[in-house]
N, C-alpha and C positions, 0 to 999 in steps of 0.2 A: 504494500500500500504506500502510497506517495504522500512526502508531506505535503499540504498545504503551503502554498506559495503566500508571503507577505506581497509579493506584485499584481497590480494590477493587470485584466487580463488586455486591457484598452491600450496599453503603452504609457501609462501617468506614473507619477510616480509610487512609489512603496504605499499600500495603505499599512499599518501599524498598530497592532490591538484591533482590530476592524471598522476605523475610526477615522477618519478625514474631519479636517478643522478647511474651513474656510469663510470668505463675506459674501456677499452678493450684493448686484443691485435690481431693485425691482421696479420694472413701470408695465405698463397698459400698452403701448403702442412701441409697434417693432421698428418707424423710425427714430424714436426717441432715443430706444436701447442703441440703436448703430450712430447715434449722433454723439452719444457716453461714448461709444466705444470707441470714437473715431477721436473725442476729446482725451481720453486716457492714453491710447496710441500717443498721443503728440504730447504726453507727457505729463497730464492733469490730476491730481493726487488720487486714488480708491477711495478715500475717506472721506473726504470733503466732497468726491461725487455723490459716493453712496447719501452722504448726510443732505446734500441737495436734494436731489431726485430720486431717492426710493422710498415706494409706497408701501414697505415691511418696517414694524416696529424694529427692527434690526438698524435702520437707520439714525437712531441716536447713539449706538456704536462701533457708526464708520459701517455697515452691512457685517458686520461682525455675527457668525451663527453659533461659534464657539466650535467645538468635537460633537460629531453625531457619526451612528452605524447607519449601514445602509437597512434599509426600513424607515428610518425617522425625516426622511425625507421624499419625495417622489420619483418614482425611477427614471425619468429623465433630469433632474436635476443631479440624482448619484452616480449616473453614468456621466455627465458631463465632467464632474467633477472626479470620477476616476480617470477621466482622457489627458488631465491636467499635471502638468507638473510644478513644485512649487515653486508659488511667486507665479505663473503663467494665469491670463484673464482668457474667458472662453469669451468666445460669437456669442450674440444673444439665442439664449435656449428658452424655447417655449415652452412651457406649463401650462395646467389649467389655471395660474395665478397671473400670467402675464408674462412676459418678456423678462429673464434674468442675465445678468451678465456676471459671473461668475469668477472671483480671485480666491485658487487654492493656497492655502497657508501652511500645511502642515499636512 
């Protein structure tokens, strides 16, 4: 029997204890999210966006979600987030909650 791999099977980096930490941000509309995302490309804090424009109570810190397993979050958000590596921001990913733009931390 094989161990269990600590790597993701997506190419992201290591999940650890089954656990990924990362923020997010969150809106409604998918040009909004690509207009973040085109502001952070050219250099614009994660926190201070997050804390601008996300519609998640997470945005008073910085989109900060803290550690979650997969479960505690929606499976395209966990998968986004296992394709990541850290410090990398995803494309905006769709959910039933709207448009995320997603920065792994850990």
């Amino acid at each position: 029997m094989r161990k269990p791999s600590n790597k993701s099977r997506a190419g992201g980096a290591p999940i650890r204890n089954g656990k990924i930490k990362a923020s997010h941000i969150l809106v409604k509309k998918l040009s909004l999210a690509q207009q973040i995302r085109d502001e952070l490309d050219a250099g614009a804090d994660f926190a201070e966006m997050a804390r601008k424009y996300s519609e998640c109570p997470s945005k008073k810190k910085g989109g900060n979600l803290g550690e979650f397993p997969k479960g505690k979050m929606v499976d395209a958000f966990w998968n986004a987030c296992t394709r990541l590596q850290i410090n990398q921001i995803s494309e905006p990913v769709k959910t039933q909650f709207g448009y995320h733009i997603i920065k792994r931390t850990k």
